[in-house]
N, C-alpha and C positions, 0 to 999 in steps of 0.2 A: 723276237719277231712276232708281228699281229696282224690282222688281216682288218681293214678300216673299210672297204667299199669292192661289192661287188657289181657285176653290171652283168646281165643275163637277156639278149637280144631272142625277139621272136616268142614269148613269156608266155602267152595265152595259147591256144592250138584255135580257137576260133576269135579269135581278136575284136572282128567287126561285131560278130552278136556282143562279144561282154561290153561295150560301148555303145550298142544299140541299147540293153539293159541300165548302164550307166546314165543315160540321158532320159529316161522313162523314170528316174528316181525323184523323191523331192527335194528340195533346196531349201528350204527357209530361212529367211532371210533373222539372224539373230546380232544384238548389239549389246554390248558394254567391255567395259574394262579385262575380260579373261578371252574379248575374241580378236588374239592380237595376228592371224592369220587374212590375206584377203578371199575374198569371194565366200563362197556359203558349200558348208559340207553338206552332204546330204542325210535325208533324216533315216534311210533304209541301211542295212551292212553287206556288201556282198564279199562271200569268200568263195573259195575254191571248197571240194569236199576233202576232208584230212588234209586241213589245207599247215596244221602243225608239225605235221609229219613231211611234208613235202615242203615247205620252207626249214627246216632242220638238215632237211639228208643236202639242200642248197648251201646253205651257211655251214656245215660241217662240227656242227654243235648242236645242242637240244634246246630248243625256244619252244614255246608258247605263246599264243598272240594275246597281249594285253587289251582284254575287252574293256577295262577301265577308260582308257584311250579311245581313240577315233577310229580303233584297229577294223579296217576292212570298208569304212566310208569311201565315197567320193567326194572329190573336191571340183566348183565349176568354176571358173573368175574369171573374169572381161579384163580389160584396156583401164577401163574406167575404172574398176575397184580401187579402194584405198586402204593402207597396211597401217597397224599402230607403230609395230615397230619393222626393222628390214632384219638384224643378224640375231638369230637367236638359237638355242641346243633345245633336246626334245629331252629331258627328266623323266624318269618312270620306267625306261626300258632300255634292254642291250644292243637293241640292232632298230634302226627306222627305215623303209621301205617306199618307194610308193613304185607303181605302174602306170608310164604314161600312154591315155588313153587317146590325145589330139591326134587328128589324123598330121601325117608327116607335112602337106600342103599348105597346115596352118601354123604349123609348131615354129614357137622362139625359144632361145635361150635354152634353160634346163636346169637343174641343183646347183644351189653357186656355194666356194667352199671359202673360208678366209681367214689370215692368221692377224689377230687384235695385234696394233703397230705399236702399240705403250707397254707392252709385257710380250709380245716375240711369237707370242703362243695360239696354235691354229684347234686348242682346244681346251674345253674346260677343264679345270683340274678332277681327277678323281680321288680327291681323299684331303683332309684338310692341312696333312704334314704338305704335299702339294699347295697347297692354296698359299703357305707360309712361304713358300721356297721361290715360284715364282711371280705369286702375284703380291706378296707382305700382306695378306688381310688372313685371319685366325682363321674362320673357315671357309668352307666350299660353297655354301649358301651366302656368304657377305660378299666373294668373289661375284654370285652370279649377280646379286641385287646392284654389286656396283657398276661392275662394266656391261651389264646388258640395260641398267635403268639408265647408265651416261651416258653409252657409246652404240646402242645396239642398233638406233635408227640415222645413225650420223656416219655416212660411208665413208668420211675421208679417214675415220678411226682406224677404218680396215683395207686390209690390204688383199685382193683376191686372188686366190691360189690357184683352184681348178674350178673348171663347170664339167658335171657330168650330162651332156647336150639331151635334148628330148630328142626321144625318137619313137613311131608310135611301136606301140605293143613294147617298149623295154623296160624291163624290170630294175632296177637300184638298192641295191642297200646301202646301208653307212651308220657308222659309230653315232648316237644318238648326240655325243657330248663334243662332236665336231663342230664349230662356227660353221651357221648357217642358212641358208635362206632359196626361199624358192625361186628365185629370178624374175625374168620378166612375165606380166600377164597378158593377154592379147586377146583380141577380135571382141566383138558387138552382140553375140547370138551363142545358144547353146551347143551349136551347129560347127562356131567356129573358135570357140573360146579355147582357155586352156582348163583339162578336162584330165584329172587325175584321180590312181586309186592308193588311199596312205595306206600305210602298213607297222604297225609296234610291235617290238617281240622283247617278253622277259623272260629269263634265264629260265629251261621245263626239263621234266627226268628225261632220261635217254631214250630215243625212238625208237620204236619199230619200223622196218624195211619200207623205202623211199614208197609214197605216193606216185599216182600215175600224173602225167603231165596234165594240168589245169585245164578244165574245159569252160563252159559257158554255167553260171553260176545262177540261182533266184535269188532274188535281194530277198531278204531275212531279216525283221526286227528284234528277232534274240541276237543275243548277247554269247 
């Protein structure tokens, strides 16, 4: 038994400031080959205070937020953005998060989850004895290069499982090595776009006693 995706409603204690923050951030617009997400992260980090400690005593394990990663960015996309690819897993960590920040008024879609239709399987392999069993390629890395370089941006490959829906102020977590993809993007303006906050966690020593509930955060460019 293992626990793949959590969902935590009402996540902020002041919601509208951390999204008023969130839209004061910058965006900058970056391009090539490793930006295969749409819209523009933002170039500040905001977190919660012992925000390690309070995402652990959540997940019921001990994490650490992978500062290598986007850990604690916002993400802004329109309508109009364009994705390189659509199904892909997040590498580097145990747990992926984000918090969505659209007001409910504008929100579409949500986390879209999906099981690859040629190999059965609604997630990556962990381990390369896996990789042999149900996909026949040696390792976990020729797994990822082949069906996410083949099949990653071609939907009829995939078959879609669940959507965990937007909703504003909810939180998400989920197995990083789950097929997957952010869904649809929406509106014209920063106002009314989809407006989220990502989140990475890898494996951290055992915690001390839960953090208080999350309040309104200052963006921070450390790490």
């Amino acid at each position: 038994m293992h626990q793949s995706m959590i969902v935590v409603d009402d996540f902020y204690e002041n919601p509208l400031e951390v999204r008023a923050q969130a839209l004061k951030l910058d965006y900058p617009h970056l391009s090539g080959p490793e930006i295969y997400y749409p819209g523009r992260n933002s170039k500040q980090f905001m977190l919660p205070p012992d925000s390690d400690r309070m995402f652990s005593y959540i997940l019921r394990e001990p994490v650490i937020g992978n500062r290598e990663m986007a850990h604690g960015k916002c993400r802004l996309s329109f309508a109009s953005d364009t994705r390189a690819g659509v199904v892909h897993i997040d590498p580097g960590c145990a747990w992926a998060g984000i918090v969505f920040l659209s007001l409910d008024e504008h929100a579409q879609g949500g986390t879209e989850f999906f099981r690859h239709k040629a190999s059965g399987s609604d997630r990556a392999p962990l381990s390369d004895q896996e990789a042999q069993a149900k996909f026949g390629l040696p390792t976990r890395e020729a797994v990822l290069d082949t069906v996410l370089k083949q099949d990653g941006s071609d939907r009829s490959k995939w078959e879609q499982i669940t959507v965990l829906p937007m909703k504003f102020n909810r939180l998400i977590l989920f197995r990083p090595w789950l097929w997957h993809t952010s869904g649809v993007d929406f509106g014209d303006a920063p106002e009314n776009g989809r407006l989220v906050q990502i989140l990475f966690f890898k494996p951290g020593p055992t915690p001390a006693p839960a953090a208080a509930r999350p309040t309104v955060m200052p963006p921070s460019q450390r790490r």
